[in-house]
KOLVEXKE-54624 format. One record per atom (N, C-alpha, C): residue in one letter; atom name; x, y, z; residue number from 1. Coordinates in Angstrom, 1 decimal, m for minus. Atoms other than C-alpha are relative to their C-alpha. Layout:
BEGIN
+--------+-------+--------+--------+--------+-----+
: residu : atome :      u :      v :      w : num :
+--------+-------+--------+--------+--------+-----+
:      A :    CA :      X :      Y :      Z : NUM :
...
+--------+-------+--------+--------+--------+-----+
# end
This chain:
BEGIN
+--------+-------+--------+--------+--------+-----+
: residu : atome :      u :      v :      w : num :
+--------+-------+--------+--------+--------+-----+
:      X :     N :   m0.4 :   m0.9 :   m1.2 :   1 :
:      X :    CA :    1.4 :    2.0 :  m15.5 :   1 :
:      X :     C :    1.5 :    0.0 :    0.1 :   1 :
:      X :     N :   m1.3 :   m0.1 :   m0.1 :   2 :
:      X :    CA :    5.0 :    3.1 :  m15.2 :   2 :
:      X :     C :    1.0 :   m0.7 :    1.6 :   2 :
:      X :     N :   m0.6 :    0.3 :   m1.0 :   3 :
:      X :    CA :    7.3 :    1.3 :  m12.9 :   3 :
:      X :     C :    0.4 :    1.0 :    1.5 :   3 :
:      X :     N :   m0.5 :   m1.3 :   m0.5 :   4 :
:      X :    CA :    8.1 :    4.8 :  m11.5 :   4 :
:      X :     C :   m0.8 :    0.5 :    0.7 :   4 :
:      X :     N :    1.2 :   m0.9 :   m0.8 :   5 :
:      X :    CA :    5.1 :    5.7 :   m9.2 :   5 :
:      X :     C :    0.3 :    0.9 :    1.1 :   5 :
:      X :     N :   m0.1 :   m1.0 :   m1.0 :   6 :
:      X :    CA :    4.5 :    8.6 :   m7.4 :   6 :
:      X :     C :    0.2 :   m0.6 :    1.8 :   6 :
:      X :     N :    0.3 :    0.5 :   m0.8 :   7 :
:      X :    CA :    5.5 :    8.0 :   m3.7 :   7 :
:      X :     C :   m1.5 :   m0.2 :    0.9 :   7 :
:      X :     N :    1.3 :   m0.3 :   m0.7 :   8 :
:      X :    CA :    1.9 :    9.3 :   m2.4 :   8 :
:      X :     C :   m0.5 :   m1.3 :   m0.7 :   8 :
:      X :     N :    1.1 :    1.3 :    0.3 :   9 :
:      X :    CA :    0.6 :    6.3 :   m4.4 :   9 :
:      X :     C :    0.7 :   m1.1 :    0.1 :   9 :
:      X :     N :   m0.3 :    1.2 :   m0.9 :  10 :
:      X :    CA :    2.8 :    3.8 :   m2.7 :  10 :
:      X :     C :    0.0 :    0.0 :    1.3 :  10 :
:      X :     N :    0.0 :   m0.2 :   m1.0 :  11 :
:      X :    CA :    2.3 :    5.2 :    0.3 :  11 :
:      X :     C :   m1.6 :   m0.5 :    0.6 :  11 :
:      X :     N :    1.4 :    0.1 :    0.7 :  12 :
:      X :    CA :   m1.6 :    4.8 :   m0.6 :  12 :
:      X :     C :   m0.3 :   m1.5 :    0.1 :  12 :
:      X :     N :    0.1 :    1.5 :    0.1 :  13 :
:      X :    CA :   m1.3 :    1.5 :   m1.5 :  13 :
:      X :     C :    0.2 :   m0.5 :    1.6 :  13 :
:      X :     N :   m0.3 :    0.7 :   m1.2 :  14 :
:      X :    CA :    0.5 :    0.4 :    1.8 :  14 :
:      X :     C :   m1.1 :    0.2 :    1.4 :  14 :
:      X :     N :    0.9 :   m0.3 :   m1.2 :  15 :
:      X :    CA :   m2.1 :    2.3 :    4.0 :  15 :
:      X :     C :   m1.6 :   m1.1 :   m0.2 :  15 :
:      X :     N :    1.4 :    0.7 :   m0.1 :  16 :
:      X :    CA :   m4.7 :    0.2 :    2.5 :  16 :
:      X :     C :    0.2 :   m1.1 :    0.0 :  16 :
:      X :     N :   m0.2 :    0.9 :   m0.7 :  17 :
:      X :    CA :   m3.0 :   m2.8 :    2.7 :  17 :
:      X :     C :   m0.1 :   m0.2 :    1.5 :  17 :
:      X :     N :    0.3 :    0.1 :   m1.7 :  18 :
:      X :    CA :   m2.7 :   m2.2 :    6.6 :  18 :
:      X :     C :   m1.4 :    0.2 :    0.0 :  18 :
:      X :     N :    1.7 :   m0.3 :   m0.6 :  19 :
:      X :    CA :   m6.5 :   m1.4 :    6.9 :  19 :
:      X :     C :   m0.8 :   m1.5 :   m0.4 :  19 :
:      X :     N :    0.3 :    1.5 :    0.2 :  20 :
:      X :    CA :   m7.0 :   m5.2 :    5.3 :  20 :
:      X :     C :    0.6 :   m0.1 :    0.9 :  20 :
:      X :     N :   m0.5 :    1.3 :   m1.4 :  21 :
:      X :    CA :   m4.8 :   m6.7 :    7.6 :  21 :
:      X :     C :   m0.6 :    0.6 :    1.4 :  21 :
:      X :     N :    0.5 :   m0.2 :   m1.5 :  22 :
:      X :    CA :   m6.3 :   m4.4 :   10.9 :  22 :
:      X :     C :   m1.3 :   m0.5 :   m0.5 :  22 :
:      X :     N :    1.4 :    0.7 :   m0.2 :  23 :
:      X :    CA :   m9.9 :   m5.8 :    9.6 :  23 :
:      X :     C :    0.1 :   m1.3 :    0.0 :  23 :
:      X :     N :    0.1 :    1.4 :   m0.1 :  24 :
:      X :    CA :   m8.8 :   m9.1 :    8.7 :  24 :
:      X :     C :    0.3 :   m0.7 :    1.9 :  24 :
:      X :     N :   m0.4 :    0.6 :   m1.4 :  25 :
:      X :    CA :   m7.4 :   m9.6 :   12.2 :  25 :
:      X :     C :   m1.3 :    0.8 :    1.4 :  25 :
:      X :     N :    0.9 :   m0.6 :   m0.8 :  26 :
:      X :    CA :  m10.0 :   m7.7 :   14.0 :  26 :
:      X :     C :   m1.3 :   m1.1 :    0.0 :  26 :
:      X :     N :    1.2 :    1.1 :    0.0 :  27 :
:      X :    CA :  m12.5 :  m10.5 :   12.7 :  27 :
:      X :     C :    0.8 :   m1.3 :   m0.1 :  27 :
:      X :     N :   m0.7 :    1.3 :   m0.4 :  28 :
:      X :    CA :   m9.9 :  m13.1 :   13.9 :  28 :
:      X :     C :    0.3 :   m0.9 :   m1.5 :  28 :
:      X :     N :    0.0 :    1.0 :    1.2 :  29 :
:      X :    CA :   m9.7 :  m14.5 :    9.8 :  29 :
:      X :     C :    1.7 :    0.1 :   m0.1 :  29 :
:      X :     N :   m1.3 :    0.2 :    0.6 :  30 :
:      X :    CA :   m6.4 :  m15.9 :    8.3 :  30 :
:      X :     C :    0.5 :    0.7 :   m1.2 :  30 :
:      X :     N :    0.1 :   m0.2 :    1.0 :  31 :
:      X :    CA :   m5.1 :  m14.7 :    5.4 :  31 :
:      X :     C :   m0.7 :   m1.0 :   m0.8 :  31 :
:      X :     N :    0.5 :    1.7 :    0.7 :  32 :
:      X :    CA :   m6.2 :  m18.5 :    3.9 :  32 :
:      X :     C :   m1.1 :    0.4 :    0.5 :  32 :
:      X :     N :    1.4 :    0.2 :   m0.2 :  33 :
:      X :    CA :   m9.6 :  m18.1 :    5.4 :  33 :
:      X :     C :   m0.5 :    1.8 :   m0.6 :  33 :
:      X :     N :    0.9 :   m1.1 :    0.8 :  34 :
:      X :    CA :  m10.2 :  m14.2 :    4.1 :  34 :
:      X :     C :    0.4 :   m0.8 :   m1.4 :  34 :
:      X :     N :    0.1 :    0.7 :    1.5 :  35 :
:      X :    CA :   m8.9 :  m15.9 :    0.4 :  35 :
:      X :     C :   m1.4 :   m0.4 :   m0.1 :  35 :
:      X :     N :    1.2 :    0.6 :    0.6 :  36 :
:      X :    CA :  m11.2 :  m18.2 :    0.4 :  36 :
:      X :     C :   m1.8 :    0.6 :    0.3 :  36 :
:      X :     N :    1.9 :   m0.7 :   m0.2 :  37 :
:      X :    CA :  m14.4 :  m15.9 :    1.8 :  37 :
:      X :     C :    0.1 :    1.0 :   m1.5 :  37 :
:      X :     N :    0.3 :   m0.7 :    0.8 :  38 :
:      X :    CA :  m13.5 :  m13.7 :   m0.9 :  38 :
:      X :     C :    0.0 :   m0.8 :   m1.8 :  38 :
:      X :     N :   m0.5 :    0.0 :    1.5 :  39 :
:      X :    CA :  m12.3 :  m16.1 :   m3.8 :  39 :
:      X :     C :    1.0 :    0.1 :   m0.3 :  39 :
:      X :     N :   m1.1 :   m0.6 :    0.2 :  40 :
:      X :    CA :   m9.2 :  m15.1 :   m4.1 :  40 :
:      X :     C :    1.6 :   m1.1 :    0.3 :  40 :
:      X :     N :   m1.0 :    0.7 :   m0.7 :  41 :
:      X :    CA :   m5.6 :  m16.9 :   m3.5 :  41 :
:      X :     C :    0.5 :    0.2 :    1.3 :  41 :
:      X :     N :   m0.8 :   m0.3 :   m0.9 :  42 :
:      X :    CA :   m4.1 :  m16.7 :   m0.4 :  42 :
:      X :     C :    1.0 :    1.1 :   m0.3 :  42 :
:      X :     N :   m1.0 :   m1.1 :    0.5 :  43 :
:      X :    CA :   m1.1 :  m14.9 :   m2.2 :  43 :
:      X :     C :   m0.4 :    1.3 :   m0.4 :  43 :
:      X :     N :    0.5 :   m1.2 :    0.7 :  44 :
:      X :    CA :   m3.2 :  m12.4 :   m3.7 :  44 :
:      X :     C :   m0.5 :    1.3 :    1.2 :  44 :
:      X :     N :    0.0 :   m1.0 :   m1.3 :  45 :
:      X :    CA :   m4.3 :  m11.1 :   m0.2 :  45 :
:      X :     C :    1.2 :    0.4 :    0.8 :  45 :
:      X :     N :   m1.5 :   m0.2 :   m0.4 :  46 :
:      X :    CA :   m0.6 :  m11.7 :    0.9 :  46 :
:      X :     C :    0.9 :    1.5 :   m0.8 :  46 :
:      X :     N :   m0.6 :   m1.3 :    1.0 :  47 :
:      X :    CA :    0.3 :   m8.9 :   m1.9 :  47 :
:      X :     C :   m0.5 :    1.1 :    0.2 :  47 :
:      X :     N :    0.9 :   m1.0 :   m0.4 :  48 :
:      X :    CA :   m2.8 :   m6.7 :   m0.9 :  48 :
:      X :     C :    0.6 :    0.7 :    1.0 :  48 :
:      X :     N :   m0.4 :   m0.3 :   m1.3 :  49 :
:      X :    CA :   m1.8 :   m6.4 :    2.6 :  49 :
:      X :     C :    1.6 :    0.6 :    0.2 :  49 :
:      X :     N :   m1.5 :   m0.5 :    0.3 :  50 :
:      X :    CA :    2.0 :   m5.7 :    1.6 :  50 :
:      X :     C :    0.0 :    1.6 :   m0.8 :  50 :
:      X :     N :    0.3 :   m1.8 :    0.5 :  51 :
:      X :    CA :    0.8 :   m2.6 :   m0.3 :  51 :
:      X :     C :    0.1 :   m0.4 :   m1.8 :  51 :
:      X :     N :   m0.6 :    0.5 :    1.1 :  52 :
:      X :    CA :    1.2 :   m4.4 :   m4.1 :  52 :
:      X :     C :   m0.8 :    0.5 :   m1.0 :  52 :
:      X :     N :    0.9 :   m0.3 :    1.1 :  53 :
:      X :    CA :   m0.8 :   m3.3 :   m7.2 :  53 :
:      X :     C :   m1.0 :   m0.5 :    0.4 :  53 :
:      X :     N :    2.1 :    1.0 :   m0.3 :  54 :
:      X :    CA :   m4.8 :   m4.4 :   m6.5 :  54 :
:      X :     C :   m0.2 :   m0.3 :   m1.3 :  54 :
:      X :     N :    1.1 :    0.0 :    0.4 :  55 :
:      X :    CA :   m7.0 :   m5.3 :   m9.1 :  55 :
:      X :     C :   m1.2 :    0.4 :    0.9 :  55 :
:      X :     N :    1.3 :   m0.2 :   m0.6 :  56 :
:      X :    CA :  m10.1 :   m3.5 :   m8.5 :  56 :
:      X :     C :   m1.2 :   m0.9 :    0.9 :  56 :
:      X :     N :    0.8 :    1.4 :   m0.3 :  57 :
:      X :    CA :  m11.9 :   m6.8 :   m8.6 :  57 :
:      X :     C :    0.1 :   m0.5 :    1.0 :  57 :
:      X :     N :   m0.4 :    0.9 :   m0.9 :  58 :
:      X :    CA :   m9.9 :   m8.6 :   m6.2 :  58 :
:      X :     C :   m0.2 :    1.2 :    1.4 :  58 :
:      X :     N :    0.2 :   m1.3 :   m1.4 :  59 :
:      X :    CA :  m10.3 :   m5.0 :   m3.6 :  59 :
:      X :     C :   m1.7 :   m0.2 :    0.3 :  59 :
:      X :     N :    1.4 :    0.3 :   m0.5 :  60 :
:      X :    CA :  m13.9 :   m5.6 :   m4.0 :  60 :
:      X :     C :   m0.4 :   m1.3 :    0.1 :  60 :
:      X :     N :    0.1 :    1.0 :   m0.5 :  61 :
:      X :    CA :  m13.9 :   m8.8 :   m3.2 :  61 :
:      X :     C :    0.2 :   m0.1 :    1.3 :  61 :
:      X :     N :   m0.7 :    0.0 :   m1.8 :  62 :
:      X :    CA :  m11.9 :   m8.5 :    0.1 :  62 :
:      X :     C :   m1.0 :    0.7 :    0.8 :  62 :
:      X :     N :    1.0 :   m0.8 :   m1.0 :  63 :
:      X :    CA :  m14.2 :   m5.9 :    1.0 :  63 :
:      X :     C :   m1.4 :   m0.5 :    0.6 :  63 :
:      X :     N :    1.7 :    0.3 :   m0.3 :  64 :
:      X :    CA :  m17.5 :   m7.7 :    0.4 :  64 :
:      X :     C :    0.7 :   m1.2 :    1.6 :  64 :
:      X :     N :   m0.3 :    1.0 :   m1.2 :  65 :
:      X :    CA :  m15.6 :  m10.8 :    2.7 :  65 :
:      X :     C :    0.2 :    0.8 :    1.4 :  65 :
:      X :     N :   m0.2 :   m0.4 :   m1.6 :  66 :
:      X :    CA :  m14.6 :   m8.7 :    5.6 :  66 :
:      X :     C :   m1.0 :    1.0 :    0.1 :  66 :
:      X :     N :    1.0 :   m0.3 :   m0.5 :  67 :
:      X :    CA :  m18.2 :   m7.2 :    5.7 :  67 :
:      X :     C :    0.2 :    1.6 :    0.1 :  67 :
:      X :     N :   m0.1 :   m1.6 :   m0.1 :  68 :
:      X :    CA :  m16.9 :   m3.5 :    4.8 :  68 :
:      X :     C :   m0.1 :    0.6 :   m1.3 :  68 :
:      X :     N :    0.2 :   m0.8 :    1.4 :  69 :
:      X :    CA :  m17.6 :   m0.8 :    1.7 :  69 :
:      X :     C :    1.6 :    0.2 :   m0.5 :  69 :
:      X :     N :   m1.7 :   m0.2 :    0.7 :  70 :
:      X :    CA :  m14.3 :   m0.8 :   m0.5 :  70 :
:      X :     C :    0.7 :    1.3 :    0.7 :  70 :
:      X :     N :   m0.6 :   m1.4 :   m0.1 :  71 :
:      X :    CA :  m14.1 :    3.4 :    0.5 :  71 :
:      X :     C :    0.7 :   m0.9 :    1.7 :  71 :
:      X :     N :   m0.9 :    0.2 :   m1.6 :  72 :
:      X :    CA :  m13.2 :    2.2 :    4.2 :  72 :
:      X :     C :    1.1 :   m0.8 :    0.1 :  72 :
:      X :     N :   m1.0 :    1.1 :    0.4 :  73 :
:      X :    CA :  m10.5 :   m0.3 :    2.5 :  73 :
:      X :     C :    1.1 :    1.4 :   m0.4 :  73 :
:      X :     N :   m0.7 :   m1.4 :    0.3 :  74 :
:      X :    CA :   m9.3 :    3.1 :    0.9 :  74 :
:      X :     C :    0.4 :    1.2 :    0.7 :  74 :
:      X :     N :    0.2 :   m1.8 :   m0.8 :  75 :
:      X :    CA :   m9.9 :    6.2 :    3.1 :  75 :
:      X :     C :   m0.3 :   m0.3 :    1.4 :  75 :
:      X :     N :   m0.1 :    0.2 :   m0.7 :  76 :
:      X :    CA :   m9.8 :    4.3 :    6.2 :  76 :
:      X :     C :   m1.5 :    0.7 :    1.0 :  76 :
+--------+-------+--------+--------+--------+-----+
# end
């Protein structure tokens, strides 16, 4: 993928970062406590939530932990 992305798809990214951090805090978890419900590092949700490249894997992981379908991680 080119260093050069479209803004719409960092704009994309960052909106679904925020939709992790309003669920993670909506169900009172830490970043350190969604990690570990989903598996994941701490950092790696830290990067999510900042708007950072996902792995698919690690988006559907987060999703299954905070008890929502990946699309509402995406499309709010």
């Amino acid at each position: 993928m080119p260093a050069d992305q479209p803004e719409w798809v960092l704009a994309a990214r960052r909106a679904t970062g925020d939709r992790i951090r309003v669920r993670r805090l909506h169900q009172n978890m830490t970043q350190e406590s969604l990690a570990h419900a989903a598996g994941v590092d701490r950092s790696t949700v830290q990067r999510m939530e900042a708007g950072a490249e996902m792995k698919l894997s690690h988006l559907l992981l987060v999703a299954h932990a905070l008890r929502v379908h990946v699309t509402d991680l995406l499309h709010g």
